[in-house]
C-alpha positions in Angstrom: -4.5 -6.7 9.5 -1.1 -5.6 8.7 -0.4 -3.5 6.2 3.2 -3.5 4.7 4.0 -0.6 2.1 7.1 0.3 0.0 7.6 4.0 1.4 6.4 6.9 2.4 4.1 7.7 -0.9 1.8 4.5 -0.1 1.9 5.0 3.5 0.2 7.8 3.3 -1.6 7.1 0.5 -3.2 4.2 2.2 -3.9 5.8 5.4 -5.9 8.8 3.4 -7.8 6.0 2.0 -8.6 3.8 5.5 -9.9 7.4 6.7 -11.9 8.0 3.4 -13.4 5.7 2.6 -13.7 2.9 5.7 -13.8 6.1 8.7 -10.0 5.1 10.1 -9.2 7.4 12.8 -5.1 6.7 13.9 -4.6 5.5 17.0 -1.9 4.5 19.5 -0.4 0.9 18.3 0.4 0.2 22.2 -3.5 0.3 22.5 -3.1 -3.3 20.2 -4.2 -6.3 21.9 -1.3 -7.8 23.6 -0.4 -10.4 20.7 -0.4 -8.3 18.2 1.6 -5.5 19.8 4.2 -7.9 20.5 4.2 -8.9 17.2 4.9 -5.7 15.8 7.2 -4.0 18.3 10.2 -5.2 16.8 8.3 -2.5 13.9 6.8 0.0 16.1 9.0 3.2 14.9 7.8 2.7 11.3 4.1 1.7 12.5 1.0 3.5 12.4 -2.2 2.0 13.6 -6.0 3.1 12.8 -9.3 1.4 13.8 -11.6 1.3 11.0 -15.7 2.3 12.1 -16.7 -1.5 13.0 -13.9 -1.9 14.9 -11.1 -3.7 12.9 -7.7 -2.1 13.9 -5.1 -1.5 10.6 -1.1 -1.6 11.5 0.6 -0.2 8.5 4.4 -0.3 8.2 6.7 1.4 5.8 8.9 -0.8 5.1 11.4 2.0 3.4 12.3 0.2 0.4 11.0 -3.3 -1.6 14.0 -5.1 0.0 13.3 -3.7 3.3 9.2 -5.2 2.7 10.5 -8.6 1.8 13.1 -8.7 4.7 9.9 -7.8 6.4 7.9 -10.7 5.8 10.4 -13.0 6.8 10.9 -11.1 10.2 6.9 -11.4 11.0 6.6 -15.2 9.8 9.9 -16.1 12.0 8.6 -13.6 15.3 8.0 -16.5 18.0 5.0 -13.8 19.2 2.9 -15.3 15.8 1.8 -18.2 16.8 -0.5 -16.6 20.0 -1.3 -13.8 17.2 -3.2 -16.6 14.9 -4.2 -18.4 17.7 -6.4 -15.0 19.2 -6.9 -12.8 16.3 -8.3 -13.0 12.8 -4.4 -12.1 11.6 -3.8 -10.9 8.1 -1.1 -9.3 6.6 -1.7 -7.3 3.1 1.7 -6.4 1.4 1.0 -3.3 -1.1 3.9 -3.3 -3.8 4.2 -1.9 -7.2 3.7 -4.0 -10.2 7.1 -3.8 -12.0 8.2 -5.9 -9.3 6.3 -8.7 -9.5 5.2 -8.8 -6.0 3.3 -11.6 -5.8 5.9 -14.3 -7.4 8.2 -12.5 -5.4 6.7 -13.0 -2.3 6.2 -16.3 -3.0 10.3 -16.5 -3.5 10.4 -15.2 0.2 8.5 -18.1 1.5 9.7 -20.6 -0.6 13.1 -19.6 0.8 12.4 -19.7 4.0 10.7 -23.5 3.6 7.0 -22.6 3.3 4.6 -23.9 1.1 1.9 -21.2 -0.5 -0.9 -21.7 -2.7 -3.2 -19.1 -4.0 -3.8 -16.0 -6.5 -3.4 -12.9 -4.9 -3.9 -14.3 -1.6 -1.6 -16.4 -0.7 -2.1 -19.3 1.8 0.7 -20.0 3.5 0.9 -23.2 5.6 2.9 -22.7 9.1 3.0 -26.0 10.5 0.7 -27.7 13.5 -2.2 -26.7 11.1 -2.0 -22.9 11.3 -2.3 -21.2 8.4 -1.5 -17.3 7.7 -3.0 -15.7 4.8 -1.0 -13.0 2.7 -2.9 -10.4 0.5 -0.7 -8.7 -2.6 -1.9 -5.8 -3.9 0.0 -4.7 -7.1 -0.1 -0.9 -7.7 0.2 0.7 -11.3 -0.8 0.1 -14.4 -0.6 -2.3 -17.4 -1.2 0.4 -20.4 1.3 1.7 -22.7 2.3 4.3 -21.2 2.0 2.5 -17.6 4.9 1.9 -15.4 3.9 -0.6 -13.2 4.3 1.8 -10.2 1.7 3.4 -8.3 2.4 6.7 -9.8 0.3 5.3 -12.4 -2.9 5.7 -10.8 -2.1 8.6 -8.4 -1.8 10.1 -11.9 -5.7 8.9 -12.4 -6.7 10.9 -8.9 -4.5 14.2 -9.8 -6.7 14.8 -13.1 -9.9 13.8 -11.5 -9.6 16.7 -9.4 -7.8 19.2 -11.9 -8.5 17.5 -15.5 -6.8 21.1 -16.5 -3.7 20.3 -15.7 -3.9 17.5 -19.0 -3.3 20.2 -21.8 0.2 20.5 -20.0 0.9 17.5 -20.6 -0.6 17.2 -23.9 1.6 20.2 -24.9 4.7 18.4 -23.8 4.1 15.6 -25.5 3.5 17.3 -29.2 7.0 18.5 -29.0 8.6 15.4 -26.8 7.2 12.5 -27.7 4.5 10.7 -25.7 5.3 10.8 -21.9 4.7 7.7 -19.3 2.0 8.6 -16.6 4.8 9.0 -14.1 6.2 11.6 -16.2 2.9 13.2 -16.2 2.5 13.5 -12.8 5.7 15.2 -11.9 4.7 18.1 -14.4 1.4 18.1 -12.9 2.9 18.2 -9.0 5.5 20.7 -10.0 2.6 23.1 -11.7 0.3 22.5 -8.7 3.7 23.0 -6.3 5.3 26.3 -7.2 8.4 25.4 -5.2 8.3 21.7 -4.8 9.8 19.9 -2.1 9.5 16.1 -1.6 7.5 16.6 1.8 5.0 18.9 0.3 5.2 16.5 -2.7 3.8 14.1 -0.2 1.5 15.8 1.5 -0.1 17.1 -2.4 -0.9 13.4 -2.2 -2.9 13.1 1.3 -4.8 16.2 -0.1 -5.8 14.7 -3.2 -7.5 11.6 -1.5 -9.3 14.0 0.7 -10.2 15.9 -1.9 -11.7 13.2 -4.1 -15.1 12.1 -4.6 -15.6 8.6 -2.8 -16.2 7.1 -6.0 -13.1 8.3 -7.6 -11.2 6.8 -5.2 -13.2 3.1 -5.5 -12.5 3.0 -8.8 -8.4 3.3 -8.4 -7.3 -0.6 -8.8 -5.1 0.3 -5.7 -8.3 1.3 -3.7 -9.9 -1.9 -4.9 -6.8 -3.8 -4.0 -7.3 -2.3 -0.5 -11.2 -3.6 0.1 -10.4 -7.3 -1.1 -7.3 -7.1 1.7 -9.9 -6.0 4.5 -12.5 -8.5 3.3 
């Protein structure tokens, strides 16, 4: 499967939670079978690649921006290297987005652009021609609450109080004097308390700690983690 993400944050968000929860161990993507490496070179500086324990191998790309993930799609479904890929290998490609974007009309935008037909939920069927068929998981990050904001902030926010539920009566004490505060906003105060001097590296890496630091089942119960099991199958 490939995995295409928005940035960094997801990237390794996503990659904590292949080695959580399904035993992902990062590999070399050269070690790819052949179609599928040629498939992704044209990607391979923003690749990473882990085999999951029975055996499935993971290619996640950061696409470094939405645009850059659409402009992405279109690249893969227009590499001459995809037809041998479908033909030899159970391809799938999983695109993880945040909600407020309304990934999966969006994608379907992409295809319908580019002449292709797709039907489907959040798995979208997309027919190639000569009977192939590709199949394109969305999963939409962030919440739908009131206080949501349809990014995947939303439920990294979820993960951060799991593990230090203290770090709440900050935020509670913000709000009383400013007004209720959206769950992004909530986790920046809690990353800058838990980050003394926060840079937007160690920012990043608070959020591979976390998933490590999680219970299993606080991480299966994050929509985005459930988002990620239905893409493996």
């Amino acid at each position: 499967m490939i995995l295409l993400t928005e940035g960094l944050v997801e990237e390794i968000v996503y990659s904590s939670m292949l080695e959580k929860l399904y035993g992902g161990r990062q590999v070399e993507c050269e070690d790819a079978p052949t179609p599928l490496e040629a498939l992704i070179d044209p990607l391979i500086r923003r690749a990473k690649c882990y085999t999951l324990e029975h055996g499935d191998l993971i290619v996640i790309v950061n696409s470094r921006g939405y645009e850059n993930l659409r402009n992405t799609i279109r690249q893969l479904l227009t590499q001459p290297e995809l037809p041998e890929a479908l033909g030899q290998l159970d391809l799938r490609i999983a695109v993880a987005a945040d909600r407020d974007k309304n990934p999966t009309e969006s994608i379907r935008g992409v295809l319908s652009s580019m002449g292709l037909q797709a039907t489907g939920g959040d798995t979208l069927t997309v027919e190639l021609g000569n009977g192939a068929k590709l199949a394109i998981h969305v999963i939409e990050q962030g919440g739908e609450g009131d206080t949501a904001t349809g990014e995947i902030e939303d439920e990294l926010r979820k993960l951060v109080e799991t593990l230090k539920p203290e770090l709440q009566h900050a935020a509670k004490k913000v709000e009383e004097i400013y007004g209720p505060l959206t769950d992004k906003q909530k986790l920046l105060i809690y990353l800058a308390l838990l980050e003394r001097k926060p840079k937007i590296r160690e920012l990043y890496e608070l959020f591979r700690e976390a998933v490590a630091a999680a219970s299993r089942d606080a991480i299966e119960h994050l929509g985005l983690a459930k988002g990620l099991g239905k893409a493996l199958g």
